[in-house]
C-alpha positions, -999 to +999 in steps of 0.1 A: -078+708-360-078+671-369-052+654-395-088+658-423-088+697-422-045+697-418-036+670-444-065+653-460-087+676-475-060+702-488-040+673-504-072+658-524-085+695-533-046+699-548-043+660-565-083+671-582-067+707-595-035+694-611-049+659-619-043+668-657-013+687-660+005+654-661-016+637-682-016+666-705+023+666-706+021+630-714-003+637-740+020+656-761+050+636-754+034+610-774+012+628-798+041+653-807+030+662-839-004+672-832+007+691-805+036+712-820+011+715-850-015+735-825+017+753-812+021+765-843-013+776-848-010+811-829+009+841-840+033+833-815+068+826-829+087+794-820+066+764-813+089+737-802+103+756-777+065+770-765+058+733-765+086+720-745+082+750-717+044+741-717+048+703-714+077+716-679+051+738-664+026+709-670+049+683-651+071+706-623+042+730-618+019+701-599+045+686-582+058+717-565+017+718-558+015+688-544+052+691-523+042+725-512+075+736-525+070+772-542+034+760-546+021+797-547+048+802-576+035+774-594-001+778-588+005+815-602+024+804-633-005+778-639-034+804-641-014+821-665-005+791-684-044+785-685-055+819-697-024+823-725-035+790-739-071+793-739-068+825-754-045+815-781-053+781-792-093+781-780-108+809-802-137+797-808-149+832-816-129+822-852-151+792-865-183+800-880-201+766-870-209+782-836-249+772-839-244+745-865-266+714-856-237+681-848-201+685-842-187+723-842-153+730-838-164+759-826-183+744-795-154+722-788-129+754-783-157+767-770-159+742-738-122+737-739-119+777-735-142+776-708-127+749-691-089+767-690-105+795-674-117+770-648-086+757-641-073+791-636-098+801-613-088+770-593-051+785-590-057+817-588-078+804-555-046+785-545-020+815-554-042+841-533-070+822-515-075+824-479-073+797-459-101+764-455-128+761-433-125+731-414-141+702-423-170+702-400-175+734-400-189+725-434-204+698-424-222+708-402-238+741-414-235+733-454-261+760-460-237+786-444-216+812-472-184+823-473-183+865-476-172+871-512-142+894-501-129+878-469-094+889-457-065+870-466-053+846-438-093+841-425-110+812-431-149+806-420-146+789-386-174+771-366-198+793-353-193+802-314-199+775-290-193+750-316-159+730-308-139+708-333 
């Protein structure tokens, strides 16, 4: 296997998945208010305290991703950090502008929703996912599928008489 399928292209998949957990972090470290306001928002008890655990599994969570130190952990703990908050501060099922023509609130939880469950997807797939299919493996045969259910610790491979 070359340095691509080793290094490269499990590094950049990790960078694109917890590009905005910092970000997010920094977001509200400097917009406090309107975050610990939303933190207040659920039925959940104790938002400053919600807010500062959020705003450490934001920041240590992709680093240990990135330093493939406890990155299963982390990638686990992510997911779930993704679910809890989409489901408690992206109801969209609670506004009634759903189908209103223009700006809904609704729509906007509605994306933002859809777009923690994403992320969790994305972690899940890096807490339990199998292993990746070299690069040119995909290259070469990009019309090729991975089985839905494949074993844990398999990995599509280049078909026989193919070498890397």
């Amino acid at each position: 296997m070359s340095w691509i399928d080793l290094v490269g292209l499990p590094l950049l998949i990790r960078i694109f998945l917890v590009v905005l957990f910092p970000f997010s972090a920094m977001d509200k470290i400097f917009n406090w208010e309107g975050a610990l306001k939303q933190a207040n928002s659920s039925f959940l008890p104790g938002g400053p305290v919600l807010l500062v655990l959020g705003m450490s599994l934001e920041l240590l969570g992709p680093a240990c991703i990135l330093a493939g130190w406890h990155d299963r952990l982390a990638a686990f703990l992510l997911g779930l950090y993704c679910v809890a908050t989409a489901l408690l501060y992206h109801n969209f099922w609670a506004y009634p502008d759903f189908w209103t023509r223009g700006d809904s609130a609704a729509r906007a939880h509605f994306w933002d929703f859809l777009k923690n469950f994403c992320v969790a997807g994305g972690m899940l797939l890096l807490a339990f996912g199998t292993q990746l299919a070299p690069a040119r493996a995909v290259l070469t045969h990009p019309l090729s599928s991975t089985p839905v259910y494949t074993p844990a610790g398999t990995a599509p491979a280049l078909p026989p008489g193919d070498t890397p």
